[in-house]
gemmi code that builds the backbone of each chain (N, CA, C; Angstrom):
import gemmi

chains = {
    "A": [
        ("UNK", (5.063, -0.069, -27.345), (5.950, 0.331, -26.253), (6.090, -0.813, -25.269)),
        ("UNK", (7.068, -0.823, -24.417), (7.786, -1.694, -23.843), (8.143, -1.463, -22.465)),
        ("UNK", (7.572, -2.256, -21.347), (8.033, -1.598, -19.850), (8.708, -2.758, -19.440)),
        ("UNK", (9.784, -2.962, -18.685), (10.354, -4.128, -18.632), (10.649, -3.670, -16.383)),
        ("UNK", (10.126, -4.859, -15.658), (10.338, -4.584, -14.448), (11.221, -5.516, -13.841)),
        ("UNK", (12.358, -4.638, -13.253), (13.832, -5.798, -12.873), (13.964, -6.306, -11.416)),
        ("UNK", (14.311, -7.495, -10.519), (14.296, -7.741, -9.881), (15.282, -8.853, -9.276)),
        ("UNK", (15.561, -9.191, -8.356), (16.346, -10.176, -8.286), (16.249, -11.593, -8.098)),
        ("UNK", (15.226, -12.256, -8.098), (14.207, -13.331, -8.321), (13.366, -13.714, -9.662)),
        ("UNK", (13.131, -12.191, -10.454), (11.649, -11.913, -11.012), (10.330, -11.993, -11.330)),
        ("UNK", (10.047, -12.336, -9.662), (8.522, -12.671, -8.738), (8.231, -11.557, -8.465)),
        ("UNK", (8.367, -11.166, -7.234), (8.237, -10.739, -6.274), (8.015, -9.577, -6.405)),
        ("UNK", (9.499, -8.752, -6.211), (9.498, -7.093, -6.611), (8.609, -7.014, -7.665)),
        ("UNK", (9.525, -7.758, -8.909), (8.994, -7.069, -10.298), (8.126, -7.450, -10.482)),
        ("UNK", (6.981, -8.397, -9.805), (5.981, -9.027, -10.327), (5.185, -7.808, -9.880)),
        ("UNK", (5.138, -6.934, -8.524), (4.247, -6.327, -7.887), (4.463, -4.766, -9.054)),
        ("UNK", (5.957, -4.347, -9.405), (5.850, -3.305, -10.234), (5.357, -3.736, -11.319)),
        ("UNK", (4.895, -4.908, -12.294), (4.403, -5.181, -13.450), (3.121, -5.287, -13.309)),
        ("UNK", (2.321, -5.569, -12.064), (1.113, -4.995, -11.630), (0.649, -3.408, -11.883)),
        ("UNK", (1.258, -2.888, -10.831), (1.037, -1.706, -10.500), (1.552, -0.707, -11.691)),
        ("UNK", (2.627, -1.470, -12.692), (2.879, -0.785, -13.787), (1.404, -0.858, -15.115)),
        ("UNK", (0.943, -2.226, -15.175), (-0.402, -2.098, -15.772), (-1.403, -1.088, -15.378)),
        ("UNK", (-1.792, -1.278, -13.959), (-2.493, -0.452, -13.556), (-2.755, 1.370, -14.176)),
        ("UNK", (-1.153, 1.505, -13.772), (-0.690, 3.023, -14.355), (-1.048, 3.643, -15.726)),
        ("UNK", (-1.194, 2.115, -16.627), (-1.075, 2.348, -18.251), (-2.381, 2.140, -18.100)),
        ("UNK", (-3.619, 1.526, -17.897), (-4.386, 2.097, -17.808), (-4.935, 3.148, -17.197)),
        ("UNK", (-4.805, 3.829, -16.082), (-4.978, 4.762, -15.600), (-5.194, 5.981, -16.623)),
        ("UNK", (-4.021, 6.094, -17.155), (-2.843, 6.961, -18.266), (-3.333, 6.961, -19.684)),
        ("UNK", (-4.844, 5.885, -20.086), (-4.919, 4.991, -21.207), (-3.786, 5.326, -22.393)),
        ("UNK", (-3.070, 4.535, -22.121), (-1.409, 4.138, -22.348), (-1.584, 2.981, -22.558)),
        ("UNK", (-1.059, 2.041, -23.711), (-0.650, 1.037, -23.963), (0.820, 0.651, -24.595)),
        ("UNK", (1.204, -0.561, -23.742), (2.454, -1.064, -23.648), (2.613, -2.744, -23.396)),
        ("UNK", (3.162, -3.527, -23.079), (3.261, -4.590, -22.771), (4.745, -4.393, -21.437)),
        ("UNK", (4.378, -5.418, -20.856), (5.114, -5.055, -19.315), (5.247, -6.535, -18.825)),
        ("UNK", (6.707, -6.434, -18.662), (7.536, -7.643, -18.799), (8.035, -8.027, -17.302)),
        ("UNK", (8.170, -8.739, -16.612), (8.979, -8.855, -15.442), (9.578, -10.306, -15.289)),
        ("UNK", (10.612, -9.714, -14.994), (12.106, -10.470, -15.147), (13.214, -9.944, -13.914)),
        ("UNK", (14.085, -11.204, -14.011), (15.338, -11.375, -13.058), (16.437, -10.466, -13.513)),
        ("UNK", (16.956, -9.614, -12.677), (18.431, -8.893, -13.166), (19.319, -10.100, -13.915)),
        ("UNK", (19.656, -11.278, -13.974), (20.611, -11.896, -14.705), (19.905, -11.799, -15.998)),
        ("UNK", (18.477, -11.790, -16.705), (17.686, -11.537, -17.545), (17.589, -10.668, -18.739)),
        ("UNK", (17.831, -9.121, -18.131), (17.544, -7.728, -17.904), (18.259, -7.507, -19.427)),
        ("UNK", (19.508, -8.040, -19.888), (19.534, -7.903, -21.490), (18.907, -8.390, -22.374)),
        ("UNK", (18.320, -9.269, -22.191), (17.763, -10.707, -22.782), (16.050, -9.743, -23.411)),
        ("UNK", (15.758, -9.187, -22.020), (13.652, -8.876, -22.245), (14.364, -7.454, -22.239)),
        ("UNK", (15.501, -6.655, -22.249), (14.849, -5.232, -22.549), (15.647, -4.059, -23.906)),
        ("UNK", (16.118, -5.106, -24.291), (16.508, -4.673, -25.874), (15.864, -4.014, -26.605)),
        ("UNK", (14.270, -4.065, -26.345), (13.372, -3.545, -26.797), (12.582, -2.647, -25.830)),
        ("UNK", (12.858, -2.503, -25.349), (12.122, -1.689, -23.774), (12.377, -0.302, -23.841)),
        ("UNK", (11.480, 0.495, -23.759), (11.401, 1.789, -23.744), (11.670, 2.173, -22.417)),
        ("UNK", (11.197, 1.723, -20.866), (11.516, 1.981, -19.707), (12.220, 0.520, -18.920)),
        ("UNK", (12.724, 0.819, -18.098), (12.992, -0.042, -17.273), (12.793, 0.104, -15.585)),
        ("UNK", (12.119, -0.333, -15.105), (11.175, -0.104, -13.967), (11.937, -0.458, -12.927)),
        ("UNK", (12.878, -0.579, -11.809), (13.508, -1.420, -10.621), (13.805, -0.776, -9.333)),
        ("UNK", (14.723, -1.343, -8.873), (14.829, -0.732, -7.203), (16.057, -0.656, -7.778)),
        ("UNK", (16.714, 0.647, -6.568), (17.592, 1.352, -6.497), (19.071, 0.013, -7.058)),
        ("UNK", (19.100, -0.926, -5.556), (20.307, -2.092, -6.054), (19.955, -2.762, -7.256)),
        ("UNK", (19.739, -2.287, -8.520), (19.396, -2.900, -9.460), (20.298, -2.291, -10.851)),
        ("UNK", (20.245, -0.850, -10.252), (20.825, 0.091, -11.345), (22.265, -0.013, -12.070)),
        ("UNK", (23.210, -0.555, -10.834), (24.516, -1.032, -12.082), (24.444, -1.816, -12.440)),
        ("UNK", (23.977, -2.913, -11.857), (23.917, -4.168, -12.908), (23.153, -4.081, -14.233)),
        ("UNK", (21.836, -3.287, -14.527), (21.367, -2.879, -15.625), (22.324, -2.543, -16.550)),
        ("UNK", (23.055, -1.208, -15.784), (24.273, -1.094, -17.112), (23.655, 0.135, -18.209)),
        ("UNK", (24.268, -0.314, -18.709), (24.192, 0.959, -20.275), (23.049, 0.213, -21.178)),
        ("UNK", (22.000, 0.972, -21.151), (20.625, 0.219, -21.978), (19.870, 1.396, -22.588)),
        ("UNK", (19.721, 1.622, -23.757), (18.277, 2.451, -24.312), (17.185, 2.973, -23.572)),
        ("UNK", (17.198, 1.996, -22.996), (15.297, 2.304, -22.041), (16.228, 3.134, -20.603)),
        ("UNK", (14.884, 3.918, -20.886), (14.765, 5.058, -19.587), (14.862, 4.103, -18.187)),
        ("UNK", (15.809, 4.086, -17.323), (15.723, 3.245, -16.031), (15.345, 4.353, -14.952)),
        ("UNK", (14.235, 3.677, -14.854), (13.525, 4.528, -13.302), (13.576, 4.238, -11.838)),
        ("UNK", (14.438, 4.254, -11.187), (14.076, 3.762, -9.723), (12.422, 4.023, -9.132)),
        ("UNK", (12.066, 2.844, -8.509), (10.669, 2.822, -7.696), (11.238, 2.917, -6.426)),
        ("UNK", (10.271, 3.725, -5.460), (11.138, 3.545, -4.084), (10.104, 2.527, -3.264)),
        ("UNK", (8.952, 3.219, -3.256), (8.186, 2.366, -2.448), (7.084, 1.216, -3.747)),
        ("UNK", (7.515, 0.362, -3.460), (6.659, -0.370, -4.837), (5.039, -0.501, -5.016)),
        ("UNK", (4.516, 0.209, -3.116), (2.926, 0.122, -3.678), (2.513, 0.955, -4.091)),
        ("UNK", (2.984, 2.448, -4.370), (2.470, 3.935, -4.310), (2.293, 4.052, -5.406)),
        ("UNK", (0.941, 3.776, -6.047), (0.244, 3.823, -7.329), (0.582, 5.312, -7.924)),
        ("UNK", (1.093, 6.440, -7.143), (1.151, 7.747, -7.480), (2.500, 7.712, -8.196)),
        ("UNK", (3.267, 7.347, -7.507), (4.785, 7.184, -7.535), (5.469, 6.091, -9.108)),
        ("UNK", (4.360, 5.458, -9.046), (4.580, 4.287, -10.754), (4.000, 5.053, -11.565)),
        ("UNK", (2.527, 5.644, -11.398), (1.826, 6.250, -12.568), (2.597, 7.474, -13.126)),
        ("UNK", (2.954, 8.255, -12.067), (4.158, 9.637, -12.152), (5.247, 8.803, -13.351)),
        ("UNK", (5.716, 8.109, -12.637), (7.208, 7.458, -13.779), (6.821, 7.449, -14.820)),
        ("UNK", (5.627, 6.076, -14.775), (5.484, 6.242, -16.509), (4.885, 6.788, -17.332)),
        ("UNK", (3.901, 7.831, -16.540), (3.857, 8.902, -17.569), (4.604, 9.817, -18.290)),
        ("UNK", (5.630, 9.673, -16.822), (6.648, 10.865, -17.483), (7.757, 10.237, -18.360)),
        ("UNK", (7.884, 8.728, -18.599), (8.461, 7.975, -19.586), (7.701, 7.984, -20.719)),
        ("UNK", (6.514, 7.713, -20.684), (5.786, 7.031, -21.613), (4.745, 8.209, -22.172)),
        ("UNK", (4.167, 9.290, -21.937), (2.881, 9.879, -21.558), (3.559, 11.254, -22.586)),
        ("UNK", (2.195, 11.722, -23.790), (2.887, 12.894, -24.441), (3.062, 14.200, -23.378)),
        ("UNK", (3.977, 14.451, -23.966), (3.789, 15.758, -23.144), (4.292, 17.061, -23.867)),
    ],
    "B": [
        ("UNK", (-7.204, -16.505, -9.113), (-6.661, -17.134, -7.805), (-6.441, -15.958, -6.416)),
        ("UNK", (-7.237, -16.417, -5.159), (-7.098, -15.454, -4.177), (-5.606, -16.010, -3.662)),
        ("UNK", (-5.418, -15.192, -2.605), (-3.625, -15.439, -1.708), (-3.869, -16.838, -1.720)),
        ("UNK", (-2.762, -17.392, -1.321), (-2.565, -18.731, -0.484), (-2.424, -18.797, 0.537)),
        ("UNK", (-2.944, -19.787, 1.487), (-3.776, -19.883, 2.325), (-2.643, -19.534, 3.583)),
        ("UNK", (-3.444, -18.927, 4.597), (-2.638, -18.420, 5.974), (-3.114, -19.117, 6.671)),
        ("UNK", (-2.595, -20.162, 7.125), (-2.619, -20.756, 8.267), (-2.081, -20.196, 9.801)),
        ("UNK", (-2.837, -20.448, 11.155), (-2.288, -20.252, 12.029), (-0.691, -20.594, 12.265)),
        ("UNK", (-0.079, -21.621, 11.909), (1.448, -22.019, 12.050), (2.029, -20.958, 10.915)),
        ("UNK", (1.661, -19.980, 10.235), (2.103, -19.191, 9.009), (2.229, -17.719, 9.352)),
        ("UNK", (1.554, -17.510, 10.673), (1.683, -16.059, 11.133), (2.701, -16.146, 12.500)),
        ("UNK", (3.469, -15.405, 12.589), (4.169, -15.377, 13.691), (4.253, -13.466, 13.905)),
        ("UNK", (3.718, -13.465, 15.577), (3.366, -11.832, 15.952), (4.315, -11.713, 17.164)),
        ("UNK", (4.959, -10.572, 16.659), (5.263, -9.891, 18.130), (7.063, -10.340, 17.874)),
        ("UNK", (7.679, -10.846, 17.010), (8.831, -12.053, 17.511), (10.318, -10.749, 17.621)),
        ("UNK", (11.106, -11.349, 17.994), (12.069, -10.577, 18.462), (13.319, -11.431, 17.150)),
        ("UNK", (13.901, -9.989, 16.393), (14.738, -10.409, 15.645), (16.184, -9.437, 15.606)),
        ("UNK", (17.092, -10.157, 15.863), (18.439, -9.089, 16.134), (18.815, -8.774, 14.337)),
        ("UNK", (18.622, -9.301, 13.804), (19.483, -9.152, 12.404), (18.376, -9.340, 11.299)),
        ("UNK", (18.628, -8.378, 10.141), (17.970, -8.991, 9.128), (17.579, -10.618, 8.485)),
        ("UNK", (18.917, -11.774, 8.484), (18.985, -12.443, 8.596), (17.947, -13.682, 9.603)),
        ("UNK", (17.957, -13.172, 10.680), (16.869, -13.879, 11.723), (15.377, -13.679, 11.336)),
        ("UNK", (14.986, -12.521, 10.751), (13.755, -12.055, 10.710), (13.494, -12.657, 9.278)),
        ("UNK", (14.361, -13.116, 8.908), (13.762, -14.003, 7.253), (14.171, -15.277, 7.810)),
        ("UNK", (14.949, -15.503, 8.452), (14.295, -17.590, 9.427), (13.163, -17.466, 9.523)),
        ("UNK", (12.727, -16.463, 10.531), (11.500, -16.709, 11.133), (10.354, -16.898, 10.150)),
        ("UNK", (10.173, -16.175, 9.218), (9.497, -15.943, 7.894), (9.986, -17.638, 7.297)),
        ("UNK", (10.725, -17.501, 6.970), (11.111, -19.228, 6.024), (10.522, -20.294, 6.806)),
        ("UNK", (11.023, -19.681, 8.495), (10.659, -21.042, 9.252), (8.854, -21.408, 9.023)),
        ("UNK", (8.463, -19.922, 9.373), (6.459, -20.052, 9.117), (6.577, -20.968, 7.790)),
        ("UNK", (6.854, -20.704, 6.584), (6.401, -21.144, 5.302), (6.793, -23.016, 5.759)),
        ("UNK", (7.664, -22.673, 6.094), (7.886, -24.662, 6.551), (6.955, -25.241, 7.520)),
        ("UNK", (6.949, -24.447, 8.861), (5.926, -25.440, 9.578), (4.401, -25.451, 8.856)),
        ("UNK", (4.313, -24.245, 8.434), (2.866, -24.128, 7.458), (2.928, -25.366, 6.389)),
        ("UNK", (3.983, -26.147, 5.925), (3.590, -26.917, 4.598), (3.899, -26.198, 3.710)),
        ("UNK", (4.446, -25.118, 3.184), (4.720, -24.537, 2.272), (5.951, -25.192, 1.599)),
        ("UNK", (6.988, -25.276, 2.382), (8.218, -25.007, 1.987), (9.449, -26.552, 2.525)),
        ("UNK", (10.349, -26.349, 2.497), (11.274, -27.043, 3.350), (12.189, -25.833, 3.084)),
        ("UNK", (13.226, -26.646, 4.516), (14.361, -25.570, 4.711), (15.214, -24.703, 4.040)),
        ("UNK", (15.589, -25.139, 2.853), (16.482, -25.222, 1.596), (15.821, -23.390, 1.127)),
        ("UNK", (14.637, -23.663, 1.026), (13.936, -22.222, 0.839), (14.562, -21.116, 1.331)),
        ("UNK", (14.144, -20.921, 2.674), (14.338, -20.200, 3.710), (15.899, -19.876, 3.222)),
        ("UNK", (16.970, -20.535, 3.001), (18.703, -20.213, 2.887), (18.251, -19.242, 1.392)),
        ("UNK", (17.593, -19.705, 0.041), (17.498, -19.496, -0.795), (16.415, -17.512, -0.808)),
        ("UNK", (15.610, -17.805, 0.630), (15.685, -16.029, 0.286), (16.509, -15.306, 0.513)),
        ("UNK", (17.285, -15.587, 2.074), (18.323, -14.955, 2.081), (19.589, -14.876, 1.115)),
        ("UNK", (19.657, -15.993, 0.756), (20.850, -15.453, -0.359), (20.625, -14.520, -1.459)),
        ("UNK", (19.149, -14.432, -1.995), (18.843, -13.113, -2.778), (19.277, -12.162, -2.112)),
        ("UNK", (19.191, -11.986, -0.968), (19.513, -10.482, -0.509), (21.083, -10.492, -0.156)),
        ("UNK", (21.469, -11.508, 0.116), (23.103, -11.505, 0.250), (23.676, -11.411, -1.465)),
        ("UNK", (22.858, -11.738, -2.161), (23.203, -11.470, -3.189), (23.192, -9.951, -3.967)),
        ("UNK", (22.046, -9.508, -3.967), (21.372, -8.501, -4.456), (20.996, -6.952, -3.275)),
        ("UNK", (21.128, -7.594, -2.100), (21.326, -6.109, -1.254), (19.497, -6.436, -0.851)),
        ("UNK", (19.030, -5.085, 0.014), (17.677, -4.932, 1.069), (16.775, -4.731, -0.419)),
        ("UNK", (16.590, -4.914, -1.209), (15.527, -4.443, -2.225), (14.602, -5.206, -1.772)),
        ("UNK", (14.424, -6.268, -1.328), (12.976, -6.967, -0.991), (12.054, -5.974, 0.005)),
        ("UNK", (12.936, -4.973, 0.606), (12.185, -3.924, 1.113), (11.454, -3.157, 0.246)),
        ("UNK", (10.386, -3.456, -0.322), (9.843, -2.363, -1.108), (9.047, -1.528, -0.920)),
        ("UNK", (8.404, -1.472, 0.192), (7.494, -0.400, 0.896), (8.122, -0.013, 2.030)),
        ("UNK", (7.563, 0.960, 2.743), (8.184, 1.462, 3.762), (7.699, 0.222, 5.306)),
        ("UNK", (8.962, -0.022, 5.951), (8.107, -0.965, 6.507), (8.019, -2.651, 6.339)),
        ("UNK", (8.119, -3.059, 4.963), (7.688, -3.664, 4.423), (8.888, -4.484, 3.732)),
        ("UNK", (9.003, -5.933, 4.273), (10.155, -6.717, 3.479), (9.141, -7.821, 2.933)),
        ("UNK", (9.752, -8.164, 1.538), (8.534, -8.368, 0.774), (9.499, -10.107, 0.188)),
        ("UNK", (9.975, -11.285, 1.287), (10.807, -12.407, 1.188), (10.111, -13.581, 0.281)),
        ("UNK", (11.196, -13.596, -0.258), (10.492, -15.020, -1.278), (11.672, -15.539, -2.175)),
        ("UNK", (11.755, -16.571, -2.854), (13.259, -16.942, -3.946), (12.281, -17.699, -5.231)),
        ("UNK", (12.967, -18.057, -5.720), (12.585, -18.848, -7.159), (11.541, -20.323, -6.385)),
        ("UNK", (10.469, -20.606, -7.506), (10.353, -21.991, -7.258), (11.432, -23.018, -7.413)),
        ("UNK", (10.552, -23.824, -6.881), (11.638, -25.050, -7.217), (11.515, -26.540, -6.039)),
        ("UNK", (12.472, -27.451, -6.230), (11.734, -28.798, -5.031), (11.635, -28.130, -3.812)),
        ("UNK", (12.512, -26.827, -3.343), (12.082, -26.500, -2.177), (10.378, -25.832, -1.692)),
        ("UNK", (9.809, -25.613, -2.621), (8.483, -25.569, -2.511), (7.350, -26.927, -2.419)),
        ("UNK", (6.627, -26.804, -1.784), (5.908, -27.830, -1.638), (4.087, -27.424, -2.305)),
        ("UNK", (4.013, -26.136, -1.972), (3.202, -25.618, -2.618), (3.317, -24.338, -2.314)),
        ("UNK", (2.112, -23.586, -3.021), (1.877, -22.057, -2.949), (1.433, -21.765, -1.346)),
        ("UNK", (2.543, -20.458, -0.867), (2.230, -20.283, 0.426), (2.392, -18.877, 0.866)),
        ("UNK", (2.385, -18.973, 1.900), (2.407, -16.799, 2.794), (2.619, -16.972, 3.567)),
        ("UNK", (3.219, -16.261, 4.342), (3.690, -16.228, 5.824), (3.853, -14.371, 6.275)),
        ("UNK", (3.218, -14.006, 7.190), (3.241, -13.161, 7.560), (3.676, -13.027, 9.284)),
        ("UNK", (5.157, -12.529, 9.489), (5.847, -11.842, 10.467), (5.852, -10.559, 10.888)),
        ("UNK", (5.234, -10.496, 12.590), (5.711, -8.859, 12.852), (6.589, -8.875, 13.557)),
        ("UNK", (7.651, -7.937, 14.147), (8.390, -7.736, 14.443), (8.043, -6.926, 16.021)),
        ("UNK", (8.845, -7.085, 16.967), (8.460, -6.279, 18.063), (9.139, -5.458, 18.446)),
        ("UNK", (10.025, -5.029, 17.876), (11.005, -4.257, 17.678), (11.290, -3.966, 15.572)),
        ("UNK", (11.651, -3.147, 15.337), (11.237, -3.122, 13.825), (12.965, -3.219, 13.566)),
        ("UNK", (13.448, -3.610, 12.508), (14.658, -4.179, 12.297), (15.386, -3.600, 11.165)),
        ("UNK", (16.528, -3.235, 11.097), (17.107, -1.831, 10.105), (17.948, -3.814, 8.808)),
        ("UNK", (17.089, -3.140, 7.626), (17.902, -4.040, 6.190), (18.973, -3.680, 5.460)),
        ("UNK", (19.133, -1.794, 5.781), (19.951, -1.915, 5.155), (19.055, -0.896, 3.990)),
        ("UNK", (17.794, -0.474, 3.821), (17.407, -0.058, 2.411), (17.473, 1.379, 2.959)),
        ("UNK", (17.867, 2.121, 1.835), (18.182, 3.650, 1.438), (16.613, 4.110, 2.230)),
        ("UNK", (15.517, 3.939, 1.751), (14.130, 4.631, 2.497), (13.298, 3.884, 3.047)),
        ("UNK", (13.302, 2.612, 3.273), (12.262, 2.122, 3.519), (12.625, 1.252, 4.700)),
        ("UNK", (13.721, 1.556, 5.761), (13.714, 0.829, 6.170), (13.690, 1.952, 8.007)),
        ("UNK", (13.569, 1.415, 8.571), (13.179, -0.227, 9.545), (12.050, -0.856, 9.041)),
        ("UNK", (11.938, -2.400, 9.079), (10.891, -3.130, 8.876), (10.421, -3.762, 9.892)),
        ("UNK", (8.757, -4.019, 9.928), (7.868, -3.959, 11.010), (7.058, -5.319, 10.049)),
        ("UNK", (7.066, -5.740, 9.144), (6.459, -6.784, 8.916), (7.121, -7.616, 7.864)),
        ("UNK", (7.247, -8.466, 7.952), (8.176, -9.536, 6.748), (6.603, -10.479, 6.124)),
        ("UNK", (6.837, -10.078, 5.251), (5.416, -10.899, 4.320), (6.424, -11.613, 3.572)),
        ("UNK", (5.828, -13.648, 3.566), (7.354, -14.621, 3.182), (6.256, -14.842, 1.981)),
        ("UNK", (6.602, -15.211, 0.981), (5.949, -15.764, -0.310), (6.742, -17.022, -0.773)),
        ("UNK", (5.799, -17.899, -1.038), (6.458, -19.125, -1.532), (5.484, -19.287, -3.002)),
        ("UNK", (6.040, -19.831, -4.358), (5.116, -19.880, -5.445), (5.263, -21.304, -5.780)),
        ("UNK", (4.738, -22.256, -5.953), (5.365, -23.485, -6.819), (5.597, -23.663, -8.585)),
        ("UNK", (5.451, -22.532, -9.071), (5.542, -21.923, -10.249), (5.410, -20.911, -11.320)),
        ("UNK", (6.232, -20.511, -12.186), (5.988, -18.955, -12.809), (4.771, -19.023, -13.373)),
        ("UNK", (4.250, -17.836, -13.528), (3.248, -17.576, -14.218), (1.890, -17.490, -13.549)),
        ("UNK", (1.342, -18.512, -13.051), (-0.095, -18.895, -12.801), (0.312, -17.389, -10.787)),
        ("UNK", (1.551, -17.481, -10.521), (1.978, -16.903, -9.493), (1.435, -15.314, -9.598)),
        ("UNK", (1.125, -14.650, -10.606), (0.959, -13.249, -11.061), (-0.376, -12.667, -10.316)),
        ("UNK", (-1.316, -14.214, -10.641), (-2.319, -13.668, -9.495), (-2.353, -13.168, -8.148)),
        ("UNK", (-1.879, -14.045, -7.552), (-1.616, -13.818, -6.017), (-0.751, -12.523, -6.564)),
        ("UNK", (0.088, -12.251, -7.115), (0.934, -10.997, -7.019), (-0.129, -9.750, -7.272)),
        ("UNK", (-0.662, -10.202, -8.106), (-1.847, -9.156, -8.042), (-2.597, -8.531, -6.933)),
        ("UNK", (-3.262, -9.606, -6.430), (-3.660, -9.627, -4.859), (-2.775, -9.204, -3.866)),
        ("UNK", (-1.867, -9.263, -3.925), (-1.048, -8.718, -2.848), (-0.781, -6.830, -3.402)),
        ("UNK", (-0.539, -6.734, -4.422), (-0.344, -5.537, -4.626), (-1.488, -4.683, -4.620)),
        ("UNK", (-2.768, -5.364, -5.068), (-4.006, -4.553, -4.702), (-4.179, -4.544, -3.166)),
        ("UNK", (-3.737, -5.160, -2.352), (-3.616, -5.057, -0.474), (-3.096, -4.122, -0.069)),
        ("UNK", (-1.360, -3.861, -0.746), (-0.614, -2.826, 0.089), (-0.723, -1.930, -0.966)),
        ("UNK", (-1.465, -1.815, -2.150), (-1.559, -0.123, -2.757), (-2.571, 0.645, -1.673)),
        ("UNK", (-3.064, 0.084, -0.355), (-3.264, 0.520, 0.626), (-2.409, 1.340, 1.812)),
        ("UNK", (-1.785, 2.015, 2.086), (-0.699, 2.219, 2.497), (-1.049, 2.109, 4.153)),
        ("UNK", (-2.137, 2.088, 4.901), (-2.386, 1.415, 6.158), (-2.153, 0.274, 6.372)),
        ("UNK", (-1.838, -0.701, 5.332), (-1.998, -2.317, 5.565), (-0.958, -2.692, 6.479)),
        ("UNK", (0.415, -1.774, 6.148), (1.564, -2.356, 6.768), (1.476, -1.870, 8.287)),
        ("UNK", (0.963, -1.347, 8.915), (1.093, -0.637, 10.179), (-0.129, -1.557, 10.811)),
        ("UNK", (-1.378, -1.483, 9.851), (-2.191, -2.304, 10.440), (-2.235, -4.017, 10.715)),
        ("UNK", (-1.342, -4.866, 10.095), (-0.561, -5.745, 10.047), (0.524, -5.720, 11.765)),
        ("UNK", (1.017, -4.317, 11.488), (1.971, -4.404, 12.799), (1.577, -4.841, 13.732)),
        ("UNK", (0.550, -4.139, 13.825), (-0.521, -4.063, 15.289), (-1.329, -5.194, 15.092)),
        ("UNK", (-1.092, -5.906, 14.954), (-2.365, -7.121, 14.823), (-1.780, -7.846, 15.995)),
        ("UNK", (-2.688, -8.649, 16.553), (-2.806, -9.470, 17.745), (-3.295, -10.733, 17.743)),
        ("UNK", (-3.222, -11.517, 16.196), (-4.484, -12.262, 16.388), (-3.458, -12.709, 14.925)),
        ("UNK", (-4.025, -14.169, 14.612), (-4.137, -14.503, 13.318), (-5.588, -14.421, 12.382)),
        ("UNK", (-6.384, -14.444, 13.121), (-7.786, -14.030, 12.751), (-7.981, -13.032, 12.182)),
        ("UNK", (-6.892, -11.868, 12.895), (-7.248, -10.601, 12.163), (-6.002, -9.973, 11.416)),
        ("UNK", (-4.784, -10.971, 11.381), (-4.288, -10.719, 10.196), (-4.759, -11.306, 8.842)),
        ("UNK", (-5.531, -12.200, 9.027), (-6.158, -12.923, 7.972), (-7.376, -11.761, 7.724)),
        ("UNK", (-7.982, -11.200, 8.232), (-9.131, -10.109, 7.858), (-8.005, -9.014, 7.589)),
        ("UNK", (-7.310, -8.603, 7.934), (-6.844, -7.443, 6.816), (-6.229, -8.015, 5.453)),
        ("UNK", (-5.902, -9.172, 5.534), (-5.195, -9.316, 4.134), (-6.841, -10.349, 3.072)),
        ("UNK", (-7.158, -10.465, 3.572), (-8.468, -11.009, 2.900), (-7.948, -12.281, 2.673)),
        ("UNK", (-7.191, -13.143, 3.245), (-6.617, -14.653, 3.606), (-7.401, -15.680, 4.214)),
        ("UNK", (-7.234, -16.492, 3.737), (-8.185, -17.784, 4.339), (-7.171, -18.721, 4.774)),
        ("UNK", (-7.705, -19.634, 6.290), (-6.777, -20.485, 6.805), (-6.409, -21.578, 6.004)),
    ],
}
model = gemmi.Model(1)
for chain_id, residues in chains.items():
    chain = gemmi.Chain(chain_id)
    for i, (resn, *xyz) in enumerate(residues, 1):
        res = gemmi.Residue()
        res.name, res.seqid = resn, gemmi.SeqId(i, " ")
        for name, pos in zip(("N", "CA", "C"), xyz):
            atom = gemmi.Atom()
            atom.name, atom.element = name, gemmi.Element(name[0])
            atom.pos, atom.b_iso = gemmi.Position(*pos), 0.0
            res.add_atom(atom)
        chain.add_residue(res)
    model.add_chain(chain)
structure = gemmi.Structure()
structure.add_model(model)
structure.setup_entities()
């Protein structure tokens, strides 16, 4: 499985959701690989991506993609990432 | 790798900013007089957001400024701004912002650490308020676990 985190730099934001997105998958013991990358990028790393992790101004430019796109609102709220990708990623 | 280093010329408290725009000078300007950066930077965060909209707001509170490496870096740096008045970006929930945390990287990859570190700081959700209220560079450097 495949988490891909979008941003407009792909430092910063997505570096902190590709953190806090590891975190989650362990939490969850969930395994995935978790990618973070620049919106000009975002076709390139998520072709294969089961989720796509970003902030709200991120979502049209993503576009029409396979992977589940989740808005993050606040990017530190370990509750708020682990919630997403469980509920992306997590049997249920 | 812990943060990069906060220098006294890298914290600026209390400052008065009319526009989103001003409150990321002030932030660019710290990373420059600190040695971080040159000017070129500072234009280069803002145009992410003139580009891309308030997303660098990612916590409540919390504008989270930085652009690509590149010659405008001089090295790995931080800059931490409060605001004395808290300043509207523009983001759907998270905004007024009360602290501008500036990030400078001099390259991908080895950068993940410090990102680490920073995200293990504010998965604290007091940091940003306690940051506000700081009075001191001493003791913004003790809440963020920063060395001068």
């Amino acid at each position: 499985m495949k988490i891909v985190t979008i941003c407009g730099a792909g430092i910063g934001a997505s570096g902190i959701l590709k953190v806090n997105a590891e975190k989650a998958l362990t939490a969850l013991g969930l395994t995935a690989s978790v990618v973070a990358a620049d919106v000009a990028s975002v076709r390139k790393v998520s072709d294969d991506a089961n989720v796509i992790l970003t902030s709200q101004e991120f979502v049209e430019a993503i576009g029409d993609t396979y992977a589940e796109v989740i808005v993050i609102r606040n990017h530190f709220d370990q509750g708020e990432i682990t919630a997403a990708v469980d509920r992306a990623l997590g049997e249920h | 790798m812990p943060l990069p280093p906060l220098p006294d010329d890298a914290v600026v408290l209390g400052t008065s900013a009319s526009s989103w725009r001003d409150a990321l000078r002030v932030a660019g300007g710290a990373l420059v007089t600190s040695g971080a950066t040159t000017e070129p930077y500072t234009d280069a965060m803002i145009g992410l957001v003139e580009e891309h909209g308030p997303y660098i707001v990612i916590s409540p509170g919390l504008a989270f400024a930085h652009a690509r490496p590149g010659p405008a870096v001089l090295r790995d740096g931080l800059a931490v701004v409060t605001l004395a008045s808290p300043v509207v970006f523009g983001h759907p929930h998270n905004d007024p912002v009360q602290v501008v945390l500036g990030l400078a990287v001099a390259g991908v990859g080895a950068h993940l650490e410090s990102i680490g570190e920073i995200a293990n700081l504010f998965n604290d959700p007091t940091v940003t308020g306690r940051l506000a209220a700081a009075t001191s560079a001493d003791e913004v450097r003790t809440i963020m676990g920063a060395s001068a």
